[in-house]
C-alpha positions as CSV (number, residue, x, y, z in Angstrom):
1,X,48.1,7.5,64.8
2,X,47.0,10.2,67.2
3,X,45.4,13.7,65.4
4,X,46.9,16.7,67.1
5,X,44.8,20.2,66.3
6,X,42.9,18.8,63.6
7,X,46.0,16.9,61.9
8,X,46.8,13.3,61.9
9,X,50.2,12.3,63.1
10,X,52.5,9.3,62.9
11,X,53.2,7.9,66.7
12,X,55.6,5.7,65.9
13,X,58.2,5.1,62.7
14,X,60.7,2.6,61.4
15,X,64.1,3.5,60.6
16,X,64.8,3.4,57.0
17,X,68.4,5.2,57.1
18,X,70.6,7.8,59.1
19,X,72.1,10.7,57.6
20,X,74.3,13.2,58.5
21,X,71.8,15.8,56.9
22,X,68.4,15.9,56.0
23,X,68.0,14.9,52.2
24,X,64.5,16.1,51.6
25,X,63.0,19.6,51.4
26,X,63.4,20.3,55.0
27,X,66.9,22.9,55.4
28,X,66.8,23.4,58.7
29,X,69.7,23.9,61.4
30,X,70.3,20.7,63.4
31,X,71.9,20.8,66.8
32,X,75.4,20.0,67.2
33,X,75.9,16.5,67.1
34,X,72.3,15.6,66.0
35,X,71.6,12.6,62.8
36,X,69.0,12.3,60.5
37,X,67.1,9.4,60.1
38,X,64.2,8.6,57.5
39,X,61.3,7.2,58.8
40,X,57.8,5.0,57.5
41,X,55.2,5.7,59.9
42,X,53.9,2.6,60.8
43,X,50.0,3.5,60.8
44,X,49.5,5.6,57.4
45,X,52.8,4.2,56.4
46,X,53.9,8.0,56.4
47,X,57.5,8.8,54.9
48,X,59.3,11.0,57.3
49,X,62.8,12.7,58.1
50,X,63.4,13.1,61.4
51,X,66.1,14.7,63.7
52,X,67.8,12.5,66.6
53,X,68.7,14.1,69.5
54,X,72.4,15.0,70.2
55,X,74.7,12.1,70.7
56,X,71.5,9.2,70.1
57,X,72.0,7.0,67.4
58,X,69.7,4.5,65.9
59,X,69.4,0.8,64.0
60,X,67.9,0.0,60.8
61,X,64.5,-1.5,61.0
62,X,64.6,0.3,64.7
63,X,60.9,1.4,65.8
64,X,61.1,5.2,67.1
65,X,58.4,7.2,69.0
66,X,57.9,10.2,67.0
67,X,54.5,11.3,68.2
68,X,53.7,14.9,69.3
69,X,53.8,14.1,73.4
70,X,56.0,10.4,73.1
71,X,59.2,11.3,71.6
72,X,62.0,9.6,73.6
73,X,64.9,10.0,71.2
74,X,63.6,12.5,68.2
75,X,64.4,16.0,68.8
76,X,62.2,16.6,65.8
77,X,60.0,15.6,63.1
78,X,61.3,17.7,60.0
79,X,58.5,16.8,58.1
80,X,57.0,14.3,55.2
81,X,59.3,13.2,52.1
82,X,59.0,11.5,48.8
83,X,59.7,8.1,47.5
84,X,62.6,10.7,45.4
85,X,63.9,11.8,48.1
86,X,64.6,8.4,50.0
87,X,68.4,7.2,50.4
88,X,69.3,4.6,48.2
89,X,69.9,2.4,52.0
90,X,66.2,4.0,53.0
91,X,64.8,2.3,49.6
92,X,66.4,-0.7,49.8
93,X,65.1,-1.0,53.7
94,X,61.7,-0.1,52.5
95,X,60.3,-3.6,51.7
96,X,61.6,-5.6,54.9
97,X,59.8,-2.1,57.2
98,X,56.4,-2.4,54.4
99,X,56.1,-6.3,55.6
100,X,57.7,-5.8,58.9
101,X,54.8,-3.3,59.8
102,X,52.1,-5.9,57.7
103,X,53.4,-8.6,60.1
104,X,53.2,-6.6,62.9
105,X,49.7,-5.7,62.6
106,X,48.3,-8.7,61.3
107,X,45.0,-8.5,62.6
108,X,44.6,-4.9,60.9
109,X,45.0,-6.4,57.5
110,X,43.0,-9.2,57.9
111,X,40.4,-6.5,59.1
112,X,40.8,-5.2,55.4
113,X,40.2,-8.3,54.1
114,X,36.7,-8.6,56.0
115,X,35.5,-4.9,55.0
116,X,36.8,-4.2,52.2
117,X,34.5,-2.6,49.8
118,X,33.8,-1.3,46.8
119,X,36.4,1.5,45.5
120,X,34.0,2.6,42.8
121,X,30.9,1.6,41.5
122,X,32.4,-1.3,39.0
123,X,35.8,-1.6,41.1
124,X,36.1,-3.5,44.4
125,X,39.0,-2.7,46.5
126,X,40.3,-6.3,45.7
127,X,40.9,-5.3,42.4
128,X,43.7,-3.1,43.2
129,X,45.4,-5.6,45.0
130,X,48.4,-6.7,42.6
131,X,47.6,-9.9,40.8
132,X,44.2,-10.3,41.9
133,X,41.7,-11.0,39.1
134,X,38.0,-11.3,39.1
135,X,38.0,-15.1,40.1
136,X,39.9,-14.4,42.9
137,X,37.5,-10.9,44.1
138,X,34.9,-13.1,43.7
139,X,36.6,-16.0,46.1
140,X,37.4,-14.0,48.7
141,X,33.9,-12.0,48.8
142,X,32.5,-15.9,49.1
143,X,34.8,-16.6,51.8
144,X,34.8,-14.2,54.2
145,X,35.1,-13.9,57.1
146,X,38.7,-14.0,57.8
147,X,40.6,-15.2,61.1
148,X,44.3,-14.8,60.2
149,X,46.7,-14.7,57.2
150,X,47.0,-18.3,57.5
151,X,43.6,-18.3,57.1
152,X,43.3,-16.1,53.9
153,X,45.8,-18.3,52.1
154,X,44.5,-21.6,52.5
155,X,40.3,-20.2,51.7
156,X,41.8,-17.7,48.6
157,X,45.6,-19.6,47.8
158,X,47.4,-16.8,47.8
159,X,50.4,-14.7,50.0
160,X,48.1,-11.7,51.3
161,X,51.2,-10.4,52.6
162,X,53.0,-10.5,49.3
163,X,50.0,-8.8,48.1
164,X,49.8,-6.3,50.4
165,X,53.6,-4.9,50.2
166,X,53.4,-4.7,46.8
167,X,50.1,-2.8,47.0
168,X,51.8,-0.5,49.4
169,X,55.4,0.1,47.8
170,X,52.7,0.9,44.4
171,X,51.4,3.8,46.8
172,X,54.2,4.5,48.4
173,X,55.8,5.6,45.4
174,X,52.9,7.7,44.5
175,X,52.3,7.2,41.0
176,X,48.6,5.2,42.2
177,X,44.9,7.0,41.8
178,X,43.7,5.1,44.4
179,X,45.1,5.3,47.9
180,X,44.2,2.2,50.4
181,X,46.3,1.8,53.1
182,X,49.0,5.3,52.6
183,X,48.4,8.4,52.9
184,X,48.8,10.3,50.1
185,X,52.3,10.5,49.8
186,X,54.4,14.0,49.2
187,X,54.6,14.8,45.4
188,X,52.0,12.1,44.6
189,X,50.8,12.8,40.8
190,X,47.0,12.9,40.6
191,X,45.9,10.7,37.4
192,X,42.9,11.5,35.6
């Protein structure tokens, strides 16, 4: 994540699909020979479409530079989209690049584990962790700290990376009121 006049920015993204066109809200005119790809940025787990410069291509589940100063093969960011306006391919991809990025960052995560805190004043942020009941908030609370995923599992004796996908595809898709590890994605409905 690097913040670029005041704004924070994406540095790198994982390709969800390439298009021929954008798909989202963004119209613009491409340069001859130039493919779209959707991205999730793989810090605020940022939904992107993205313009590849003329004649590049790019894989699936490829990790692209698409910072402000450390673009290699974008032409341009094109700007944020919606869980809507993902292909059908880019939704499909989305879970293997949500645990892909988890994996990746293990020691991120695990950081979550050892700070979270309290959401609310009668909600922890373990509580909006799918499946996790009080017995289990109060487990991992008494068992912290945390070295690894490993670690989590055998203390707590459950998959935190399980967890923490579906946690983030539940953001991702925007319908949440509580945002944790996404930012606050494009057409995100506020609930009251």
């Amino acid at each position: 994540m690097s913040i670029y006049k005041g704004k924070f920015y994406e540095e790198e993204g994982i390709v969800l699909d390439i298009l021929s066109y954008p798909r989202g809200k963004y119209r613009v005119r491409l340069p001859q020979g130039s493919r779209v790809v959707q991205l999730l940025g793989t810090s605020m787990f940022t939904l992107l479409e993205a313009s590849l410069l003329p004649g590049e291509t790019a894989e699936p589940l490829e990790v692209l530079k698409v910072g402000k100063e450390s673009r290699d093969r974008i032409h341009k960011v094109l700007g944020r989209i919606s869980y809507e306006e993902l292909s059908p391919t880019a939704r499909a991809e989305l879970p293997v690049a949500v645990e892909s990025i988890i994996r990746r960052d293990e020691q991120r995560f695990v950081a979550f584990f050892n700070h979270a805190g309290y959401v609310t004043p009668r909600m922890h942020a373990f509580d909006l962790l799918p499946g996790i009941g009080k017995k289990t908030v109060e487990v991992l609370l008494r068992s912290r700290p945390f070295s690894s995923f490993e670690d989590i599992e055998k203390k707590c004796g459950f998959d935190p990376v399980a967890k923490l996908k579906e946690r983030i595809l539940q953001e991702l898709m925007g319908t949440e009121r509580h945002f944790l590890f996404v930012r606050r994605p494009v057409g995100a409905t506020e609930l009251l």
